[in-house]
C-alpha positions in Angstrom: 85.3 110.6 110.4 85.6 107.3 108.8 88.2 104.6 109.8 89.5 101.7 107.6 90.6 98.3 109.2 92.3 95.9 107.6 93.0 91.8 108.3 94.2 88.7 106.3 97.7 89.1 106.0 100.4 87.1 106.8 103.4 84.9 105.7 102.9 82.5 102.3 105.1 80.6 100.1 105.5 81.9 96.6 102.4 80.8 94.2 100.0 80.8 96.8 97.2 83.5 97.7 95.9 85.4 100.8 92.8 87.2 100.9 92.8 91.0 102.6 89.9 92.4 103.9 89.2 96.3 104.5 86.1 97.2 107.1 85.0 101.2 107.3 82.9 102.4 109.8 82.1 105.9 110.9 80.9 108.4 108.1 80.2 105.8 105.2 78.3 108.8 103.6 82.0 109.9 102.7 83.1 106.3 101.3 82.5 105.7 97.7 85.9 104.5 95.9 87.7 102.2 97.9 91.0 100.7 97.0 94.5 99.1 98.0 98.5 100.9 98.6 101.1 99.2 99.5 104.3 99.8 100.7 107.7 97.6 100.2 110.6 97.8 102.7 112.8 100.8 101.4 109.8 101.9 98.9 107.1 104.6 98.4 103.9 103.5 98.6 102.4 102.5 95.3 98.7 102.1 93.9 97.7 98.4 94.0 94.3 99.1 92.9 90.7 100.2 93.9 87.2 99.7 93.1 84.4 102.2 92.2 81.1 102.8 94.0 79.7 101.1 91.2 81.8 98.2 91.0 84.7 99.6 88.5 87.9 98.2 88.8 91.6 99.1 88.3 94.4 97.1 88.5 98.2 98.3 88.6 100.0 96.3 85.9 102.2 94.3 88.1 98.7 92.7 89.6 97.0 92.8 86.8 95.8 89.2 86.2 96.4 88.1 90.0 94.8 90.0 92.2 91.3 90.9 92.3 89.6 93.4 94.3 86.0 93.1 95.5 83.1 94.9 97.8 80.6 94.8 99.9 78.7 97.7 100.2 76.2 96.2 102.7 79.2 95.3 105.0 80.7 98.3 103.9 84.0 96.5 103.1 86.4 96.0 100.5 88.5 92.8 99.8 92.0 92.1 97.8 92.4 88.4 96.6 95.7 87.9 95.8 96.9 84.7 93.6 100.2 83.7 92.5 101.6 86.0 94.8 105.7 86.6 94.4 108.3 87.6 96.4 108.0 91.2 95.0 104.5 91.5 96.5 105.9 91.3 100.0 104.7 94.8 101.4 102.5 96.3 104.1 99.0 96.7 102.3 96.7 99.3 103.2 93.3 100.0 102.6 92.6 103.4 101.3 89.6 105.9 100.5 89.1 109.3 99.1 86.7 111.5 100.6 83.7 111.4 98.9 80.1 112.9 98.6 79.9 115.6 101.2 83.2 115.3 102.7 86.1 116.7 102.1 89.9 116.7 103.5 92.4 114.1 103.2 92.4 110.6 102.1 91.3 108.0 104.4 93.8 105.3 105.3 94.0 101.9 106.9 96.8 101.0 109.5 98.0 98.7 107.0 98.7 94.8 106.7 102.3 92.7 106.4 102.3 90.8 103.9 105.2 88.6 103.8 105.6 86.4 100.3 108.5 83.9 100.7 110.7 82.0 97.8 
């Protein structure tokens, strides 16, 4: 079983940044790719981005260029910095990792993160 934490969020004014951070403990033998959802009031949950084993990235457009997402493999953790963050990126973010390796079965999800962005 692996579980995913996740801290840093809070309330900014538009043009600012936050940083999000993602712990996993458990079975880290099932954590390879490791990447951020989020979720706007009244929304599905979309694909912010996620990061490879090997240090790969991808970015959903509307972040592209803003946020960047990084790792720590010895502290088994991922982080999201997020710059010039708008009013449109006020969600709960989650951390989020597909089973990998040996494992098998669902995703693996945070509890998720407000983010609040104000104008």
């Amino acid at each position: 079983q692996v579980h995913l934490v996740e801290s840093g969020g809070g309330l900014v004014q538009a043009g600012g940044s936050l940083r999000l951070s993602c712990v996993a403990s458990g079975d880290i033998i099932c954590i390879s790719t490791m990447g951020w959802y989020r979720q706007a009031p009244g929304k599905g949950r979309e694909l912010v981005g996620h990061i490879t084993g090997a240090g790969s990235t991808y970015y959903a457009d509307s972040v592209k260029d803003r946020f960047t997402i990084s790792r720590d493999n010895a502290k088994n953790s991922v982080y999201l910095q997020m710059n010039s963050l708008k009013p449109e990126d006020t969600a709960v973010y989650f951390c989020n990792s597909p089973p990998s390796g040996p494992c098998g079965g669902d995703d693996y999800w945070g509890r998720g993160t407000q983010v609040t962005v104000s104008s």
